[in-house]
Each structure stands twice: as structure tokens, then as C-alpha cells.
PDB file with SEQRES, HELIX, SHEET and CRYST1 records, atoms N, CA, C and O in Angstrom:
SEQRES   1 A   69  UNK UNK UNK UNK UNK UNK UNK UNK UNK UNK UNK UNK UNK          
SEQRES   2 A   69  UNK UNK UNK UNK UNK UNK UNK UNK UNK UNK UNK UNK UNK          
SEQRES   3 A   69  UNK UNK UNK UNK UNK UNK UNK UNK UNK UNK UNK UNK UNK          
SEQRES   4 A   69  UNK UNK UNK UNK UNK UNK UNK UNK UNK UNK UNK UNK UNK          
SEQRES   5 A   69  UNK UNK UNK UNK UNK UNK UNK UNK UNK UNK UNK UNK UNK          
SEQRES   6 A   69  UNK UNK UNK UNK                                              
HELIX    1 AA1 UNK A   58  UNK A   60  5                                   3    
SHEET    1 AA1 2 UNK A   5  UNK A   8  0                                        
SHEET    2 AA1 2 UNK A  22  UNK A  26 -1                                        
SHEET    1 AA2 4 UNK A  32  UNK A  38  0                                        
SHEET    2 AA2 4 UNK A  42  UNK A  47 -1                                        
SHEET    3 AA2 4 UNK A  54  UNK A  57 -1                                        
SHEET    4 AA2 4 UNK A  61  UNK A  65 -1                                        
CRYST1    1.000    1.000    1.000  90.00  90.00  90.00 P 1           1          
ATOM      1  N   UNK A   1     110.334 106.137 101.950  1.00  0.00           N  
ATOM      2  CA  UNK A   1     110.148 107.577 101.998  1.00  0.00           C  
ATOM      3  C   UNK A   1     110.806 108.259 100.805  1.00  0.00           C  
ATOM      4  O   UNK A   1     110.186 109.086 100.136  1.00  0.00           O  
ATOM      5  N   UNK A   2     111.987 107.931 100.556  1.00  0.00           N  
ATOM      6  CA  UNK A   2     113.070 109.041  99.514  1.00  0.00           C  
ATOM      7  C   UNK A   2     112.639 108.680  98.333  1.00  0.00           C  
ATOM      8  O   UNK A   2     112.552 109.533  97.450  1.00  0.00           O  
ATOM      9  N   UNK A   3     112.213 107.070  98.043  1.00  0.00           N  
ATOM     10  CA  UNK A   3     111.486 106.464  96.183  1.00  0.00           C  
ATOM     11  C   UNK A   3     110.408 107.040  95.848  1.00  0.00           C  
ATOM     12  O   UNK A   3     110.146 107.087  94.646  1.00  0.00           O  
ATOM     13  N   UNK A   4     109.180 107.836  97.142  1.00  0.00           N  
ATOM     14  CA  UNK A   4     108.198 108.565  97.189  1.00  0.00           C  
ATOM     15  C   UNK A   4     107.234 107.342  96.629  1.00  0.00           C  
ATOM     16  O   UNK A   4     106.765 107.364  95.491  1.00  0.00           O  
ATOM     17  N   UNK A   5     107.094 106.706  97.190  1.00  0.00           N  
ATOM     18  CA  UNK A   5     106.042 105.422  96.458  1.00  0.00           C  
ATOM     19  C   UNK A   5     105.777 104.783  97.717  1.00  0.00           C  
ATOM     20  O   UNK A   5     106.431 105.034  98.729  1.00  0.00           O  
ATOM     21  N   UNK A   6     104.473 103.650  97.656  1.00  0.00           N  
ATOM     22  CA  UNK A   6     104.328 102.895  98.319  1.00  0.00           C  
ATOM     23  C   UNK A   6     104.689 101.625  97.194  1.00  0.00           C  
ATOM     24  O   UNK A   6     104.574 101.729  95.972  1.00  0.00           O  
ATOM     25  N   UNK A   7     105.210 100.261  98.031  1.00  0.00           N  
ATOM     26  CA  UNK A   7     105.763  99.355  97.175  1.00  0.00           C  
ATOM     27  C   UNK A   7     104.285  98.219  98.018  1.00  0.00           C  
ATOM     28  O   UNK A   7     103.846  98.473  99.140  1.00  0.00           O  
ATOM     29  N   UNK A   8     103.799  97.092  97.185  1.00  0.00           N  
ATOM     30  CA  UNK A   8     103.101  96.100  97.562  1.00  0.00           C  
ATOM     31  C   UNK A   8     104.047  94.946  97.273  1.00  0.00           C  
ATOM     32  O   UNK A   8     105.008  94.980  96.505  1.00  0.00           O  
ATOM     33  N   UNK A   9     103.600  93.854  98.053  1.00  0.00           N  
ATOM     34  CA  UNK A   9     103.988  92.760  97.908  1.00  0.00           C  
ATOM     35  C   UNK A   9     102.658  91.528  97.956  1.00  0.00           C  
ATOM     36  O   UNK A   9     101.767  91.702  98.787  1.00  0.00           O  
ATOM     37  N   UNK A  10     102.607  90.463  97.142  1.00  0.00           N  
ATOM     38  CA  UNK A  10     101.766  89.505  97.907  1.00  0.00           C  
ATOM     39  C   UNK A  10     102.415  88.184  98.871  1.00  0.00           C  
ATOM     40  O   UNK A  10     103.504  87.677  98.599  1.00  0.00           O  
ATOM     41  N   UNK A  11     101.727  87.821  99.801  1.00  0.00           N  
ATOM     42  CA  UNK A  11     102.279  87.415 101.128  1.00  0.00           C  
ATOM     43  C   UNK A  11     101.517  85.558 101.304  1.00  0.00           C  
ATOM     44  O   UNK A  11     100.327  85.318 101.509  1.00  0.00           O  
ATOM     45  N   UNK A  12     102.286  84.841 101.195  1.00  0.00           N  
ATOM     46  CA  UNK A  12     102.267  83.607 101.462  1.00  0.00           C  
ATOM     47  C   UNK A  12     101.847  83.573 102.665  1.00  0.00           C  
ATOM     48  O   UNK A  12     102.611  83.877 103.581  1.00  0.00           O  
ATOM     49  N   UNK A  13     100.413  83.158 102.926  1.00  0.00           N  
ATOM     50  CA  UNK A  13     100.044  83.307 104.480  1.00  0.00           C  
ATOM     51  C   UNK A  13     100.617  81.583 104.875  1.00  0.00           C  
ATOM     52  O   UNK A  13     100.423  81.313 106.060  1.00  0.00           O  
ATOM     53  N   UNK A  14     101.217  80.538 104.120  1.00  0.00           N  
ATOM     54  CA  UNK A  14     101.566  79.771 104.987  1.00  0.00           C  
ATOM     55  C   UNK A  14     103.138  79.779 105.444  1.00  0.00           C  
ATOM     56  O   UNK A  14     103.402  79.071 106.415  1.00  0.00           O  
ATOM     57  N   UNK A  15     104.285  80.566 104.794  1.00  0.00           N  
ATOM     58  CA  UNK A  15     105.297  80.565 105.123  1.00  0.00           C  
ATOM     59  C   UNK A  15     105.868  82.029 105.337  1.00  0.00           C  
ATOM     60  O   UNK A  15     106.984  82.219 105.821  1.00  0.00           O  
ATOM     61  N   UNK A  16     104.813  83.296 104.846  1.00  0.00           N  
ATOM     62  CA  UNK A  16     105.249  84.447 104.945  1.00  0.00           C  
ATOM     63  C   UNK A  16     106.516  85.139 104.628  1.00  0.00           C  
ATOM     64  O   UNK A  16     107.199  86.027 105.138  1.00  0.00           O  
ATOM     65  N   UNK A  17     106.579  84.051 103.128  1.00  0.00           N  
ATOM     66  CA  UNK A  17     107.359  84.708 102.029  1.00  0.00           C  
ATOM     67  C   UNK A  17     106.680  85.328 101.188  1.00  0.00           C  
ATOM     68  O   UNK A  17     105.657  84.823 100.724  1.00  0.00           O  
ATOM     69  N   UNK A  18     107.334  87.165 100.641  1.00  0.00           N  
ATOM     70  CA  UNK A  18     106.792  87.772 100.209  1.00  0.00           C  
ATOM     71  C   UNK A  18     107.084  86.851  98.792  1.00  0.00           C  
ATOM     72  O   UNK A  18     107.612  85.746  98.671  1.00  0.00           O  
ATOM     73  N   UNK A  19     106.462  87.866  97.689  1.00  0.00           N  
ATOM     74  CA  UNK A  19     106.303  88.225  96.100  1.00  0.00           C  
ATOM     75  C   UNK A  19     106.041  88.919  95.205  1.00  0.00           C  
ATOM     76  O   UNK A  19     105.549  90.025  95.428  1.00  0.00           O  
ATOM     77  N   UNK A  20     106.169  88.696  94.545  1.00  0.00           N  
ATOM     78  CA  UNK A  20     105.359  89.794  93.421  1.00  0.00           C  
ATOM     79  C   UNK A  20     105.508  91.123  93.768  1.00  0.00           C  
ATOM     80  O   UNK A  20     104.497  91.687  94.186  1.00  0.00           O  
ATOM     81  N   UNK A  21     106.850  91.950  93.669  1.00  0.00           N  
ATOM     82  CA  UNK A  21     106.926  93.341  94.470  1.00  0.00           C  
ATOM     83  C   UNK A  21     106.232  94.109  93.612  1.00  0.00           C  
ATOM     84  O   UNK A  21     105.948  93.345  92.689  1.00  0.00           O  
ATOM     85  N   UNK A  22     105.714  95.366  93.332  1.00  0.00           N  
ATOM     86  CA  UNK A  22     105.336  96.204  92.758  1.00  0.00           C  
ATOM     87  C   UNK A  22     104.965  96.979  93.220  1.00  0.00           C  
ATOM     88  O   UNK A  22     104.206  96.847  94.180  1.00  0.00           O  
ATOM     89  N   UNK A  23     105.415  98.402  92.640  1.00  0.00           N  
ATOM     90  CA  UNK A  23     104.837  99.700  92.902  1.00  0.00           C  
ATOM     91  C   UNK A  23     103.178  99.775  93.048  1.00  0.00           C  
ATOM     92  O   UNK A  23     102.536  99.396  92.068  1.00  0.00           O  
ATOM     93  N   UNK A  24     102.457 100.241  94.208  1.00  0.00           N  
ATOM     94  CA  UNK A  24     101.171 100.282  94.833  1.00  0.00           C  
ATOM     95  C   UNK A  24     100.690 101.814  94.180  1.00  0.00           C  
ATOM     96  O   UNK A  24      99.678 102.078  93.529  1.00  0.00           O  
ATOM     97  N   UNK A  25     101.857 102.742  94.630  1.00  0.00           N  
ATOM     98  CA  UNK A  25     100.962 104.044  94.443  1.00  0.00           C  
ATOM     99  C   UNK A  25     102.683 105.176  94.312  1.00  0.00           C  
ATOM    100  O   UNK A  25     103.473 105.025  95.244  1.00  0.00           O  
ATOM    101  N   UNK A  26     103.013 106.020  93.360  1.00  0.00           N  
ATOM    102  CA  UNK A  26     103.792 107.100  92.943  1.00  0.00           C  
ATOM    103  C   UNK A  26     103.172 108.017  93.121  1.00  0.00           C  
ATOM    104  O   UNK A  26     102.064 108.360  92.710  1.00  0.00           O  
ATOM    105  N   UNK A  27     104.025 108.551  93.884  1.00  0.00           N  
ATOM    106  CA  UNK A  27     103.803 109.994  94.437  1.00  0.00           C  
ATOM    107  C   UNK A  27     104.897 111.045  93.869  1.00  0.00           C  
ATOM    108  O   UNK A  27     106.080 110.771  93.663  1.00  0.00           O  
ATOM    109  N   UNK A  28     104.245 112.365  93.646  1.00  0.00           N  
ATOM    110  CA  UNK A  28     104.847 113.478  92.890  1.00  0.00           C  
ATOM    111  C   UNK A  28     104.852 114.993  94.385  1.00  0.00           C  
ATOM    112  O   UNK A  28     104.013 115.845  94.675  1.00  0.00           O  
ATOM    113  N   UNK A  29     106.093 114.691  94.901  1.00  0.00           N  
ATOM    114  CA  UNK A  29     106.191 116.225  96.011  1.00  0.00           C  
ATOM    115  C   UNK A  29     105.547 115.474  96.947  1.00  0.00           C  
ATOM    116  O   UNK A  29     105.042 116.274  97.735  1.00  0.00           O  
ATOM    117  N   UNK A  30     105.231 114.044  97.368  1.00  0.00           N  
ATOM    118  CA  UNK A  30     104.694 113.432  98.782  1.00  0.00           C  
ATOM    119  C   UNK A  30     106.014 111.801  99.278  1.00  0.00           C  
ATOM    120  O   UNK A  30     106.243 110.721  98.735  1.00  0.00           O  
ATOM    121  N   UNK A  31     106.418 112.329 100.239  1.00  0.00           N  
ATOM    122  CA  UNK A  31     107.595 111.383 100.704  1.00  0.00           C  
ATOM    123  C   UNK A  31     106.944 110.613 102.108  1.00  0.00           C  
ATOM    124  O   UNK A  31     107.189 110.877 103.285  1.00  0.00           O  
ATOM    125  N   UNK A  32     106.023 109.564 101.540  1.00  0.00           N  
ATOM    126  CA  UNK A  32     105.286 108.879 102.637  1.00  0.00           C  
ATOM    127  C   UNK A  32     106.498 108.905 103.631  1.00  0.00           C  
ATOM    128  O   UNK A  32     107.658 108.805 103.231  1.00  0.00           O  
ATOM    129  N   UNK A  33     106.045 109.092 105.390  1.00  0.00           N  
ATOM    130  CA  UNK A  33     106.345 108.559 106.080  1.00  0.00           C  
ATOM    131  C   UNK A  33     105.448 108.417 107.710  1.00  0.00           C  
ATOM    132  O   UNK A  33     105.499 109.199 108.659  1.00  0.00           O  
ATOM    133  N   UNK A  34     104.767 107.302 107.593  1.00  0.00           N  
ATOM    134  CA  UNK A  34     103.659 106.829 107.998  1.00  0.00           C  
ATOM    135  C   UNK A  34     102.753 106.117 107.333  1.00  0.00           C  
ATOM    136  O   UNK A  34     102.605 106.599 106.210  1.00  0.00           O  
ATOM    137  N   UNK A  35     102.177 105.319 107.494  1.00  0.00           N  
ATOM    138  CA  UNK A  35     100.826 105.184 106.593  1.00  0.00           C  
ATOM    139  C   UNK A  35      99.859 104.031 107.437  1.00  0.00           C  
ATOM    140  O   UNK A  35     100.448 103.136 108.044  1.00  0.00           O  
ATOM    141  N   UNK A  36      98.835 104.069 107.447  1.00  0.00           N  
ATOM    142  CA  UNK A  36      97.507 103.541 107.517  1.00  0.00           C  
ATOM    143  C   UNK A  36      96.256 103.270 106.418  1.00  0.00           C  
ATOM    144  O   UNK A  36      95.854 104.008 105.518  1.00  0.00           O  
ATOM    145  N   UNK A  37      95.881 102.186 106.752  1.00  0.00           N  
ATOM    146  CA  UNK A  37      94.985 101.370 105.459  1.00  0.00           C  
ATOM    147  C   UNK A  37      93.320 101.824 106.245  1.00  0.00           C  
ATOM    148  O   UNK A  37      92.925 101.589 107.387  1.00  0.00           O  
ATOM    149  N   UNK A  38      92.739 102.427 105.280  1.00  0.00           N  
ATOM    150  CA  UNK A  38      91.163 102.499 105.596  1.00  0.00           C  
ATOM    151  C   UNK A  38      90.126 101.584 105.195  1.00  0.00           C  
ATOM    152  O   UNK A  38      90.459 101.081 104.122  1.00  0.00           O  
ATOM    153  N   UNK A  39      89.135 101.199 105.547  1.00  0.00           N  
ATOM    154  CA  UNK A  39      88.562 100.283 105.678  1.00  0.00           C  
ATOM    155  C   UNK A  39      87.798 100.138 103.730  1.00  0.00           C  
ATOM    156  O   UNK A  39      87.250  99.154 103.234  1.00  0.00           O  
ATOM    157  N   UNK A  40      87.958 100.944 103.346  1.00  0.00           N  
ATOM    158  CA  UNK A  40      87.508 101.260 101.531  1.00  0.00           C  
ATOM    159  C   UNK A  40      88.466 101.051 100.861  1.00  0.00           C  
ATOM    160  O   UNK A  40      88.324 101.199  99.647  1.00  0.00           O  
ATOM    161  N   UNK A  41      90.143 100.520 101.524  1.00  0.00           N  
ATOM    162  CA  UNK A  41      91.176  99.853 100.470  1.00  0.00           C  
ATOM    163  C   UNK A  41      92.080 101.515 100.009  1.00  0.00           C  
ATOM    164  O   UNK A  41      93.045 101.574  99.247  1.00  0.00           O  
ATOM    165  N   UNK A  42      91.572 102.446 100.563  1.00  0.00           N  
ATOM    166  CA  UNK A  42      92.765 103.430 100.516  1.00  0.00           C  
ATOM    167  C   UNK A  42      93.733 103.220 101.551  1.00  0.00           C  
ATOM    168  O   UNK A  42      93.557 102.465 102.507  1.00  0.00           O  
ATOM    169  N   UNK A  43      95.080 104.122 101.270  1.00  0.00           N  
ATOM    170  CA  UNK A  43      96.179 104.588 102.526  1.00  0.00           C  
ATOM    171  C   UNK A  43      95.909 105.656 102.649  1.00  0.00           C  
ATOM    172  O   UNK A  43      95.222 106.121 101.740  1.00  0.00           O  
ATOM    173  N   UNK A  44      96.255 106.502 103.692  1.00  0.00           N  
ATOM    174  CA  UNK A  44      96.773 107.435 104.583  1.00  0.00           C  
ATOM    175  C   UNK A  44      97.670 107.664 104.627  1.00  0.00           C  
ATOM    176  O   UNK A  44      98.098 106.769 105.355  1.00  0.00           O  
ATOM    177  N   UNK A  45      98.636 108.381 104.343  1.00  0.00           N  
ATOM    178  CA  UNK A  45     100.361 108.670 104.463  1.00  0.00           C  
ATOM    179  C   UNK A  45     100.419 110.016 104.997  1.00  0.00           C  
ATOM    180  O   UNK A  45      99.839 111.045 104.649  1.00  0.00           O  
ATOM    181  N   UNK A  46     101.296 109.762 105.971  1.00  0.00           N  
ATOM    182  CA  UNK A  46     101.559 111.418 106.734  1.00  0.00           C  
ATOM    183  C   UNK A  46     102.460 111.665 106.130  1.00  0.00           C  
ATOM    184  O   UNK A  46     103.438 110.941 106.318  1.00  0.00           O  
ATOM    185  N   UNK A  47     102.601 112.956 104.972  1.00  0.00           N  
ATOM    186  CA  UNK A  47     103.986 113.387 104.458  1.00  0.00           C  
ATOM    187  C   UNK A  47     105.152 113.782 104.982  1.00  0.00           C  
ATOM    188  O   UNK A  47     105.105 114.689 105.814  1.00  0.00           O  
ATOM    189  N   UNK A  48     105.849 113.469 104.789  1.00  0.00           N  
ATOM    190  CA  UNK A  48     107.303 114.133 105.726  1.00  0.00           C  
ATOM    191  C   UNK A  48     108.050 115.665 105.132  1.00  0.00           C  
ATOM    192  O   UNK A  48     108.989 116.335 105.565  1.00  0.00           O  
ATOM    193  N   UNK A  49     107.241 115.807 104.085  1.00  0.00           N  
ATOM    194  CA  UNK A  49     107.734 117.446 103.501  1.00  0.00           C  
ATOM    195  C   UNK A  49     106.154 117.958 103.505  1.00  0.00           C  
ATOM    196  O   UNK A  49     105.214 117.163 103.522  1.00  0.00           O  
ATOM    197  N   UNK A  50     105.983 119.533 103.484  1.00  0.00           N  
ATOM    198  CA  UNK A  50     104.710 119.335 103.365  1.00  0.00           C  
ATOM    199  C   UNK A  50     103.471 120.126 103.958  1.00  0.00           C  
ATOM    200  O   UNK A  50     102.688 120.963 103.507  1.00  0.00           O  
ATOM    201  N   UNK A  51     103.742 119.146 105.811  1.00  0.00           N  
ATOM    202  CA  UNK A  51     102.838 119.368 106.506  1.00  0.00           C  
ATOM    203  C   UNK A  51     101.263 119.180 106.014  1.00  0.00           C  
ATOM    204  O   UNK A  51     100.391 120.033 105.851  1.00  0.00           O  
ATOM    205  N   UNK A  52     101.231 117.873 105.856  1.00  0.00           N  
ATOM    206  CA  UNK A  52     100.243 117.456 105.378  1.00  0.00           C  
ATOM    207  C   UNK A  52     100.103 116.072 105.654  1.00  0.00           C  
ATOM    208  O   UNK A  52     101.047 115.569 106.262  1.00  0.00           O  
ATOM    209  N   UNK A  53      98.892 115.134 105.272  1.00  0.00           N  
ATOM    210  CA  UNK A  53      98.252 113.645 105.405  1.00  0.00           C  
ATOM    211  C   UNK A  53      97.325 113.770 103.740  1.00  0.00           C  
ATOM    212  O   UNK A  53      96.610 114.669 103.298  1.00  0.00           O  
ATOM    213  N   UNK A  54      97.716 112.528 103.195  1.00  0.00           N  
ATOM    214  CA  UNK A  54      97.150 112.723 102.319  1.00  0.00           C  
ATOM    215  C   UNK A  54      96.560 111.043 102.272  1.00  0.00           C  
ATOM    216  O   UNK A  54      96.943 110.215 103.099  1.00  0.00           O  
ATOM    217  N   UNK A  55      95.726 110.767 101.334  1.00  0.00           N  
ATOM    218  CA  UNK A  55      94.347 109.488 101.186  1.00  0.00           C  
ATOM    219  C   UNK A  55      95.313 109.326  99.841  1.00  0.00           C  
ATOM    220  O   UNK A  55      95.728 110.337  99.273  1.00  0.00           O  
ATOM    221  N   UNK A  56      95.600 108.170  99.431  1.00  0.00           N  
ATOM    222  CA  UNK A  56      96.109 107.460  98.115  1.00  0.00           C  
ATOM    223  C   UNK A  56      95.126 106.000  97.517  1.00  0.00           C  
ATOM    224  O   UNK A  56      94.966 104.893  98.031  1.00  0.00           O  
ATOM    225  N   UNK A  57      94.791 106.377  96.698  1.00  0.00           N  
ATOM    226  CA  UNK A  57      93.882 104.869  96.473  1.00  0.00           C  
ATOM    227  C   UNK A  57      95.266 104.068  95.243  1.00  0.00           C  
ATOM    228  O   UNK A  57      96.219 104.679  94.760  1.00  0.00           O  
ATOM    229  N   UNK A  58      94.988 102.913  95.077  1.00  0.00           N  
ATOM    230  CA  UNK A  58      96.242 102.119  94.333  1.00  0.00           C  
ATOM    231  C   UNK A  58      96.019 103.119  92.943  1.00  0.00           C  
ATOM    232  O   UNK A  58      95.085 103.812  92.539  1.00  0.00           O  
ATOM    233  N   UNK A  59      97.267 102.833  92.489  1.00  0.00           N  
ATOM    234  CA  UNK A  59      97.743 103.414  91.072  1.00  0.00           C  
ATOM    235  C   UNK A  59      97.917 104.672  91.133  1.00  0.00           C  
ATOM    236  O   UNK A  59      98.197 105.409  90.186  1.00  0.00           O  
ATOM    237  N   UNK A  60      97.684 105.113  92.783  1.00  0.00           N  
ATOM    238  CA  UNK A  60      98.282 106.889  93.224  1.00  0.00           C  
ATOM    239  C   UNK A  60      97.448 107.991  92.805  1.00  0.00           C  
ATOM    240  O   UNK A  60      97.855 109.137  92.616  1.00  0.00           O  
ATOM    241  N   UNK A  61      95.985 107.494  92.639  1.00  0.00           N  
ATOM    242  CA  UNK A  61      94.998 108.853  92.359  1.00  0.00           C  
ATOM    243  C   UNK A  61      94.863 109.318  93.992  1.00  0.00           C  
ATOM    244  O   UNK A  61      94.152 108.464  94.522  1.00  0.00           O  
ATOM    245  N   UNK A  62      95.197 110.161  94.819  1.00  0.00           N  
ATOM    246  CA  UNK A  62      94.844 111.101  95.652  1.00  0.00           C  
ATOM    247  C   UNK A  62      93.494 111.850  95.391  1.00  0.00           C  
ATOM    248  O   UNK A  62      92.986 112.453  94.445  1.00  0.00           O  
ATOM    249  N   UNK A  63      93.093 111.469  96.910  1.00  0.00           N  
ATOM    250  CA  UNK A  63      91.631 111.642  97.006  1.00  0.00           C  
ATOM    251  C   UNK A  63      91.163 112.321  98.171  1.00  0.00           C  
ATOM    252  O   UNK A  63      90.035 112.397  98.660  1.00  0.00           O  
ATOM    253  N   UNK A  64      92.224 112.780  98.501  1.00  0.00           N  
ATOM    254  CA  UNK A  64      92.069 113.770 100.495  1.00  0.00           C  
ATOM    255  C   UNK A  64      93.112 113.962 100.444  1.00  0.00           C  
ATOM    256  O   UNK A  64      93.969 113.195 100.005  1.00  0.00           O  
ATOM    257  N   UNK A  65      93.303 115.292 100.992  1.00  0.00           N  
ATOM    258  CA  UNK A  65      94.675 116.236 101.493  1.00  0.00           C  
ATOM    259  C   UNK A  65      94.098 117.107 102.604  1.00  0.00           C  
ATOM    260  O   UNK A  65      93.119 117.851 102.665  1.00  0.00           O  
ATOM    261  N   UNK A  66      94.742 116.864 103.180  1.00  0.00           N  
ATOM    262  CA  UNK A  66      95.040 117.268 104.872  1.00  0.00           C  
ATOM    263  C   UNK A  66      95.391 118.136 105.320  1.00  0.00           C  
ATOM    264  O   UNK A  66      95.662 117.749 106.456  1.00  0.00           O  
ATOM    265  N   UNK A  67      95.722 119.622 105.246  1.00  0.00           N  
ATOM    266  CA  UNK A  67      96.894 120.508 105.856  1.00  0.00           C  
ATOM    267  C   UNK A  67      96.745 120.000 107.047  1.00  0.00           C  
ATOM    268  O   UNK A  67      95.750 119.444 107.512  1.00  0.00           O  
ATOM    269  N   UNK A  68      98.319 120.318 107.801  1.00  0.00           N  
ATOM    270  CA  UNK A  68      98.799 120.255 108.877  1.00  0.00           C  
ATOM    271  C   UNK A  68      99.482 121.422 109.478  1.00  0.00           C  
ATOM    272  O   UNK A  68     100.413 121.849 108.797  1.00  0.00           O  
ATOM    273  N   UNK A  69      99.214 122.125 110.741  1.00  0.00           N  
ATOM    274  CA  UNK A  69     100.650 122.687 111.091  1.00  0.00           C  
ATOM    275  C   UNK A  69     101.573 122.420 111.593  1.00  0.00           C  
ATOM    276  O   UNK A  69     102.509 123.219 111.630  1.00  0.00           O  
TER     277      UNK A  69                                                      
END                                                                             
């Protein structure tokens, strides 16, 4: 939430040791806290400042914003 990023990892499906960490998506004024994966390879992050849900595709181009009350 506070780095404002989503972080990726890739995942050893036989021992489910991570790797390869890297920043997924930087965010500017959005402090993911929540998120959900859509079936087109975006996230969903419910902001925690805001009042908002916003759509992140990798490398953090935002592509839907949400108001919330």
C-alpha cells in the first residue's frame, strides 16, 4: 500500500519459491489496497485514499477509474 506499486514475482509451480521480484505497475496519488485480476490480464485496486477503484494494466497505464462514496 505505502510503496504505491504493485510488486510481481514469478512462482516455481513445483516448490513455490518465488523470483524475479519486480515492480508490475507505479502508481502516482493511488495506495492499492485490495486488488483483483480480470480475465484481459488487468488489476483492479480499491484505493485506500481517494474513494475510488481503479483498472491498472502492467507498466501502470490506468484504464478505468471508479468514483466511490
Amino acid at each position: 500500500t505505502f510503496a504505491a506499486q504493485l510488486t510481481a514475482f514469478d512462482v516455481d509451480l513445483m516448490t513455490g519459491k518465488l523470483s524475479n521480484k519486480r515492480c508490475w505497475a507505479k502508481f502516482v496519488d493511488v495506495y492499492p489496497d485490495g486488488i483483483a485480476a480480470d480475465r484481459a490480464g488487468g488489476i483492479w485496486v480499491a484505493a485506500a485514499k481517494g474513494n475510488r477503484a481503479v483498472r491498472v494494466e502492467e507498466g501502470g497505464k490506468l484504464t478505468h477509474v471508479v468514483p466511490l462514496g
